[in-house]
Backbone as a printed PyTorch tensor [residue, N CA C, xyz], in Angstrom:
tensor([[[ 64.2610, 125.3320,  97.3490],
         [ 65.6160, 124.7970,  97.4450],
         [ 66.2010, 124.6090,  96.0470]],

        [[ 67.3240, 124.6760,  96.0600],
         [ 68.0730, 124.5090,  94.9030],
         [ 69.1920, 123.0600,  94.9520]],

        [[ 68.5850, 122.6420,  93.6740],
         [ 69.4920, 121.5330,  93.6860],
         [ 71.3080, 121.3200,  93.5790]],

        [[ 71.6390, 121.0780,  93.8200],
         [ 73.5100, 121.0570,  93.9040],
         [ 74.0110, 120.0590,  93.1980]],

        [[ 74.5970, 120.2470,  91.7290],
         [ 75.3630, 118.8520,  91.5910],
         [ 76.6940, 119.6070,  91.8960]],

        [[ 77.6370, 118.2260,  92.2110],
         [ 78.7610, 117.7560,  92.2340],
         [ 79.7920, 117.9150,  90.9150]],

        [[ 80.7270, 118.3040,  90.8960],
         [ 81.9540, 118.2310,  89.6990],
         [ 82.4780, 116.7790,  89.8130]],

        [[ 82.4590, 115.9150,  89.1960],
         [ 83.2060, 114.9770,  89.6970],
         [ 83.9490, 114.5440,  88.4230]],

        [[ 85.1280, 114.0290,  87.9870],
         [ 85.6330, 113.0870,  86.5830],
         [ 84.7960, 112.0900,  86.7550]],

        [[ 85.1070, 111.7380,  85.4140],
         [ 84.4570, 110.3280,  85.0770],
         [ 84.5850, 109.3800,  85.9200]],

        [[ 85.8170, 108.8290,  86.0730],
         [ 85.8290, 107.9880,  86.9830],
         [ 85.9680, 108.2350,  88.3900]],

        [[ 86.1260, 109.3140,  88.4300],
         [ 86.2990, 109.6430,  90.1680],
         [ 87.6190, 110.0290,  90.8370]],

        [[ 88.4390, 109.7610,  89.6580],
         [ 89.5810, 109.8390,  90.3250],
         [ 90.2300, 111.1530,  89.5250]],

        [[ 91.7130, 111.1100,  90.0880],
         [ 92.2600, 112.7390,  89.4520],
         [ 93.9560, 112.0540,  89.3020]],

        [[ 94.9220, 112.9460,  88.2690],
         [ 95.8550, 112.3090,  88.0500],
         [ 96.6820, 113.1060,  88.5550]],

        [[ 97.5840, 113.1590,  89.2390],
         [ 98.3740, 113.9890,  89.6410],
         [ 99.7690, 114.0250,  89.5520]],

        [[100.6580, 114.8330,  89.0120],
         [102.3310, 114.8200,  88.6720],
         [103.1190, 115.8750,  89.4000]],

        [[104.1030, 115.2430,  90.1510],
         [104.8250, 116.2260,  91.0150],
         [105.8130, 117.1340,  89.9750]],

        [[105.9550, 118.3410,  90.1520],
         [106.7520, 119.0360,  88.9700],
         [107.7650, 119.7780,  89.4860]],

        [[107.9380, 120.3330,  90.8250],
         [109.1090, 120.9480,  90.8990],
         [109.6410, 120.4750,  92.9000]],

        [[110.4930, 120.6110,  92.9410],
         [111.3200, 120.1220,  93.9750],
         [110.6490, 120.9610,  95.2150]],

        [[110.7440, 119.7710,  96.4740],
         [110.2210, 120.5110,  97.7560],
         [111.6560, 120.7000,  98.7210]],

        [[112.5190, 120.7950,  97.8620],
         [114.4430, 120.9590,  98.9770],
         [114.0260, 122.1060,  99.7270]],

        [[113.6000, 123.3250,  99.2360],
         [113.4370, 124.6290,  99.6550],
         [112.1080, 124.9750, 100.3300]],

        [[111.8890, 124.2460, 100.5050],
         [110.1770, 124.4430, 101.1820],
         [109.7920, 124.3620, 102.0340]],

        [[108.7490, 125.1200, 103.1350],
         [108.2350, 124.9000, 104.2310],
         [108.0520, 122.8350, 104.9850]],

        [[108.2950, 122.8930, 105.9930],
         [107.9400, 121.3140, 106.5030],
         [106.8430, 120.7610, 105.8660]],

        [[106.0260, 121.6790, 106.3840],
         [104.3200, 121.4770, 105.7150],
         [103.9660, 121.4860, 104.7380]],

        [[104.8700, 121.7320, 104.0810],
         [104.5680, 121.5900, 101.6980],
         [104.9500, 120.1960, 101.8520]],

        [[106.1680, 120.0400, 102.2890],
         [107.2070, 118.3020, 101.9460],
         [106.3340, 117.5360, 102.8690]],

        [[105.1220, 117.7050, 103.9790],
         [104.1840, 116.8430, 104.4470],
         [103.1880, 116.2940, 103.4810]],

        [[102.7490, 117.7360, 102.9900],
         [101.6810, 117.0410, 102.0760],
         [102.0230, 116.9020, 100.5130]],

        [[103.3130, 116.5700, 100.2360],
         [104.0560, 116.1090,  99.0400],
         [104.1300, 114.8880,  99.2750]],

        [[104.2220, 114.2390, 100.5740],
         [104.9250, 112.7180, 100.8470],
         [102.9070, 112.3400, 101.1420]],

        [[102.1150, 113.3190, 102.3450],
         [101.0920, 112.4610, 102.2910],
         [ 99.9030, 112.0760, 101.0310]],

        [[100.5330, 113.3060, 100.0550],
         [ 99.8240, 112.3520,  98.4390],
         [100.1540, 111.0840,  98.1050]],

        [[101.4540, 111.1910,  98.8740],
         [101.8480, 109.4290,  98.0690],
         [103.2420, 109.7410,  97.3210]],

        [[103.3660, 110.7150,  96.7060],
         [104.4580, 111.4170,  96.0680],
         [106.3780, 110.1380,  96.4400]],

        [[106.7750, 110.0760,  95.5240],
         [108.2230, 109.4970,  96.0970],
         [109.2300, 109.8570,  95.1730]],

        [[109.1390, 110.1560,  93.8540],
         [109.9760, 110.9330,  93.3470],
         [109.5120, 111.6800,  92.4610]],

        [[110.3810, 112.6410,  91.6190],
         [110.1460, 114.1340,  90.7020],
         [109.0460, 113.3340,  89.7150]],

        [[108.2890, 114.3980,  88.9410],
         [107.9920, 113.9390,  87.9110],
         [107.3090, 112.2370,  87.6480]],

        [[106.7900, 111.9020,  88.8490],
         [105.7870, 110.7040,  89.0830],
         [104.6970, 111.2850,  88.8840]],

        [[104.0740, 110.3150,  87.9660],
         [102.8440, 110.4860,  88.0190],
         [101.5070, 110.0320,  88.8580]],

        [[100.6170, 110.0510,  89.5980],
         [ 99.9630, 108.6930,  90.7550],
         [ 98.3090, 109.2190,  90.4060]],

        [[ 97.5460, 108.6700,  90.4990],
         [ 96.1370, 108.0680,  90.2840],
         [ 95.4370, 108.6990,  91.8690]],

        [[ 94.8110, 109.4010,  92.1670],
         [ 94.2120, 109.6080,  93.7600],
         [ 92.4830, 110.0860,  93.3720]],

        [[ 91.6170, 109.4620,  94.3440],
         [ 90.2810, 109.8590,  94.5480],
         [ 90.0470, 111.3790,  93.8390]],

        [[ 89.1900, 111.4810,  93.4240],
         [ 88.8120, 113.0860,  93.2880],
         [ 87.8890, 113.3790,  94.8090]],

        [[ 88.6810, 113.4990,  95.9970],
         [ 87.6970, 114.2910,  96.7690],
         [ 88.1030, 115.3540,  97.4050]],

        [[ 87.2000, 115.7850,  98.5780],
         [ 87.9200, 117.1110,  98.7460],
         [ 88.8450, 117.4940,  99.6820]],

        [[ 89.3290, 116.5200, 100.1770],
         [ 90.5690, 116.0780, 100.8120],
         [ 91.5520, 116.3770, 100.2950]],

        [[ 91.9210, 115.4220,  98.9000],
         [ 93.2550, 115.9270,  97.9180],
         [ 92.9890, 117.2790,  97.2850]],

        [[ 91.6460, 117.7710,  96.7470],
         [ 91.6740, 118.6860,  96.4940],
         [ 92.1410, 120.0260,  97.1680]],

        [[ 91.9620, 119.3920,  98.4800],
         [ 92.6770, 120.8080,  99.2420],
         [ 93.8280, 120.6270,  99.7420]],

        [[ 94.3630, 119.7430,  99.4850],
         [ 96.2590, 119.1330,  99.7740],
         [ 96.9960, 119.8980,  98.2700]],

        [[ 95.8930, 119.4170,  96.9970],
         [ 96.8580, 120.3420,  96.3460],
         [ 96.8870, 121.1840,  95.9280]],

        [[ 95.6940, 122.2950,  96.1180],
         [ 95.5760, 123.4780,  96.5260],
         [ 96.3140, 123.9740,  97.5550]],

        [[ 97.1780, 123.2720,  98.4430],
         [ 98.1290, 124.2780,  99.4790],
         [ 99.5860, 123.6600,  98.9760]],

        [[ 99.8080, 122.9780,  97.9860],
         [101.0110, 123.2090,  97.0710],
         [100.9280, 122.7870,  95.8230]],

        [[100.0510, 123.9450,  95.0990],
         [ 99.8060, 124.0670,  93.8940],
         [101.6060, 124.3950,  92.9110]],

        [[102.3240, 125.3100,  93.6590],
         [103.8340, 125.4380,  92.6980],
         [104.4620, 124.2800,  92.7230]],

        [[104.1680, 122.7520,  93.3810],
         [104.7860, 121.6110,  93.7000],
         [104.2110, 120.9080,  92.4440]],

        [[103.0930, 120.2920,  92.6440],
         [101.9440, 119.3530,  92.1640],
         [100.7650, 120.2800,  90.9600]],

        [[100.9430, 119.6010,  90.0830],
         [ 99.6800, 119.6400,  88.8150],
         [ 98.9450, 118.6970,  88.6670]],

        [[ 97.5890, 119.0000,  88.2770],
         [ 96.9190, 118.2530,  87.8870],
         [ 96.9470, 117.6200,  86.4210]],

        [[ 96.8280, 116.3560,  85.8580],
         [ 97.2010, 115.7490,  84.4730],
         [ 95.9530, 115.3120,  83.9480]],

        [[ 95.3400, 116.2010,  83.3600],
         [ 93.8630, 115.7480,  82.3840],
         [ 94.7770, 114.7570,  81.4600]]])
């Protein structure tokens, strides 16, 4: 067997900044823009590193960046 680590940040968490507008966008982008937490442009917000958000913002990556 092979052992598996984990990627994780330091603290666990990941920073995330909304960068461009969801006016034009599928329902389901502006769902998971609002269920990050998201409330206006260019906020920045603090969320878990797991693989939950990771795959929320992987399906609107042209919306949301990640902020090392």
């Amino acid at each position: 067997m092979v052992a598996r680590t984990s990627k994780q940040t330091g603290s666990g968490t990941i920073h995330l900044k909304w960068v461009r507008s969801a006016i034009c966008t599928p329902v389901k982008h502006k769902r998971v823009v609002k269920g990050l937490g998201f409330t206006r442009l260019n906020q920045v917000i603090e969320r878990p590193d797991t693989a939950a958000i990771r795959g929320m913002v992987k399906k609107v990556p042209h919306l949301v960046e990640i902020v090392e």
